[in-house]
C-alpha positions as CSV (number, residue, x, y, z in Angstrom):
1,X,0.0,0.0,0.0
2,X,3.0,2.5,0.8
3,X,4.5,1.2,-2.2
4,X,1.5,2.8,-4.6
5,X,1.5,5.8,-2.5
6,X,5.1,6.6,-3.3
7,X,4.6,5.8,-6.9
8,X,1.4,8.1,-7.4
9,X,3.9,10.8,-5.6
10,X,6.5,10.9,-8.0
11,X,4.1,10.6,-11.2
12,X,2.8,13.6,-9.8
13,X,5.7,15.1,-9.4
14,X,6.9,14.0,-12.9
15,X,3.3,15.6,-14.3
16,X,3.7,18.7,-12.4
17,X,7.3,19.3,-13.9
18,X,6.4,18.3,-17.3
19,X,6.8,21.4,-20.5
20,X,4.1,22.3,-22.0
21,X,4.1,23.8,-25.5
22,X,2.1,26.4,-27.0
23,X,1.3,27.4,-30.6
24,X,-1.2,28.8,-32.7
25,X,-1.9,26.9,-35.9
26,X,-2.8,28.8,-39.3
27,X,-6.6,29.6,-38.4
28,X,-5.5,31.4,-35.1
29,X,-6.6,28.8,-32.9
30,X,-4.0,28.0,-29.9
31,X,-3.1,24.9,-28.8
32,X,-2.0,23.7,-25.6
33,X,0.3,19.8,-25.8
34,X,3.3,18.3,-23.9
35,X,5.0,17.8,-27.1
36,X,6.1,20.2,-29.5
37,X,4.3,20.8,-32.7
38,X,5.6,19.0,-36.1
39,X,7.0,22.5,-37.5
40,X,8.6,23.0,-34.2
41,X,7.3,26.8,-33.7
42,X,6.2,27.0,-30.2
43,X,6.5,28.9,-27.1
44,X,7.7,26.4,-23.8
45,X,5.9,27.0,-20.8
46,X,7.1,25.9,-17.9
47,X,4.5,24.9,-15.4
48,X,4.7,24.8,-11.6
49,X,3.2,22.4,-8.9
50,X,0.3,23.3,-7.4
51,X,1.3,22.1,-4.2
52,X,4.1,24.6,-3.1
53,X,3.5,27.9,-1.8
54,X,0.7,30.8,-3.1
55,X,1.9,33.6,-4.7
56,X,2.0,36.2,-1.8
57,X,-1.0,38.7,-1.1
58,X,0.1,42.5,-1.5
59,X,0.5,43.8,1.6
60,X,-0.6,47.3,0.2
61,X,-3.7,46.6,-0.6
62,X,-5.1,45.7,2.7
63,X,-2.7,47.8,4.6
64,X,-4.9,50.4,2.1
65,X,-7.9,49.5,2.9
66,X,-7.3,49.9,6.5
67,X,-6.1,53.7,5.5
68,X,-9.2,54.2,4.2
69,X,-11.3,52.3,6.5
70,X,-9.3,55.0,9.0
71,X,-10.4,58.1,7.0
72,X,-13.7,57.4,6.8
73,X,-14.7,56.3,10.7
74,X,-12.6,59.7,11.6
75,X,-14.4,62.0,8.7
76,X,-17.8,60.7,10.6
77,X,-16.4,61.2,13.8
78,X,-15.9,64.7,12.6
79,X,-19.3,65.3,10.7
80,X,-21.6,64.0,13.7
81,X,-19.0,66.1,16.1
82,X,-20.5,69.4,13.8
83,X,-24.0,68.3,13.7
84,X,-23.6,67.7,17.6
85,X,-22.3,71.4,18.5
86,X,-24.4,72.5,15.6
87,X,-27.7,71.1,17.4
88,X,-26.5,72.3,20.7
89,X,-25.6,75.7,19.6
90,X,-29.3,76.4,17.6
91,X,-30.6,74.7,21.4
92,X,-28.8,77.6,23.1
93,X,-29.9,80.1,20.7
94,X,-33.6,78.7,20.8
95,X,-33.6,78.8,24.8
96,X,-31.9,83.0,24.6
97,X,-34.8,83.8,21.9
98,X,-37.4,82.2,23.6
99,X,-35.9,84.5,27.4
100,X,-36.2,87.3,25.3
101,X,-39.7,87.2,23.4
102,X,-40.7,86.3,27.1
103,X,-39.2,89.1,28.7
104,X,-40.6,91.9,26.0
105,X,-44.0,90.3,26.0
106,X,-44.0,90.3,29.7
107,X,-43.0,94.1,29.9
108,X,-46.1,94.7,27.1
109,X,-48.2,93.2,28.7
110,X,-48.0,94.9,31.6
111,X,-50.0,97.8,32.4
112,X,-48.2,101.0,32.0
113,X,-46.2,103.3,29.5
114,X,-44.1,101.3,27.2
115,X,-41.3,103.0,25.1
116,X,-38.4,102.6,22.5
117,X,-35.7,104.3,21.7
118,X,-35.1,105.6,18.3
119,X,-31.6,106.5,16.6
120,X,-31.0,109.6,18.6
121,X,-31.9,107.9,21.5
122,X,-35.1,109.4,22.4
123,X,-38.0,107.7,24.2
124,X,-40.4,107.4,22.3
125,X,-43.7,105.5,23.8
126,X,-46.2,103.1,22.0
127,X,-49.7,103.4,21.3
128,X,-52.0,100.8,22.5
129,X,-52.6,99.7,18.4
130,X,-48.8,99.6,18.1
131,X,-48.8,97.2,21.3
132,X,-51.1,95.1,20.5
133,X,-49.4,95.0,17.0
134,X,-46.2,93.5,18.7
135,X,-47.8,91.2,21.7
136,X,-48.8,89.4,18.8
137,X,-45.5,89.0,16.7
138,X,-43.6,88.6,20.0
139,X,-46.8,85.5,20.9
140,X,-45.7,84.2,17.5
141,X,-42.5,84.0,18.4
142,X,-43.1,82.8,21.8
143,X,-44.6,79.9,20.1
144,X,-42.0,78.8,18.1
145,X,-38.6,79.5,20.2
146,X,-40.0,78.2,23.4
147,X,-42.0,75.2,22.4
């Protein structure tokens, strides 16, 4: 039984070493044999075993991939880092509108003389129309900074 073992070994060996010829014939068709054509015009190709080592993998290409792998967890690190500070900024800005429509709407609607001061700096005081006017943009407001 060993003895058939070794013998299928080395015709394996044998087959795996064996040239190979290659030519293409007058109609363009190429042919593959282990013996050389009749005319003698062909291309030896040396064939290797199948059983020794794979070509190597090119380290670059996954060494790349991790590169770019990199790049892109970092650029959305980056991107949800804006849209956080972004969020939390128009927040802040929401809560200091909504203080301040609160605050003016609080002081209209208050009983009393209410004024502004115009470019020279003058007082000068609003009339109830003109009040009721701005309760209502300021209750507009209201409605969308503070909700």
């Amino acid at each position: 039984m060993i003895r058939i073992a070794v013998l299928s070994m080395v015709f394996v060996a044998f087959a795996a070493a064996a040239q190979v010829y290659k030519w293409v014939d007058e109609k363009g068709v190429s042919h593959y044999s282990e013996t050389p054509p009749p005319d003698g015009n062909a291309a030896k190709i040396e064939l290797k075993s199948s059983t020794g080592n794979p070509p190597p993998v090119p380290q670059t290409d996954w060494k790349q991939k991790d590169l770019d792998s990199r790049e892109r967890r970092i650029e959305q690190e980056q991107q949800e880092k804006q849209r956080e500070a972004q969020d939390k900024s128009g927040a802040v800005a929401r809560r200091n509108n909504c203080r301040a429509t609160r605050r003016r709407l609080d002081d209209l609607e208050t009983p009393g003389a209410v004024f502004e001061r115009n470019d020279k700096g003058e007082k000068v005081y609003l009339d109830d129309a003109q009040r009721e006017r701005e309760i209502a943009v300021l209750q507009a407001n209201a409605k969308k900074f503070c909700d």
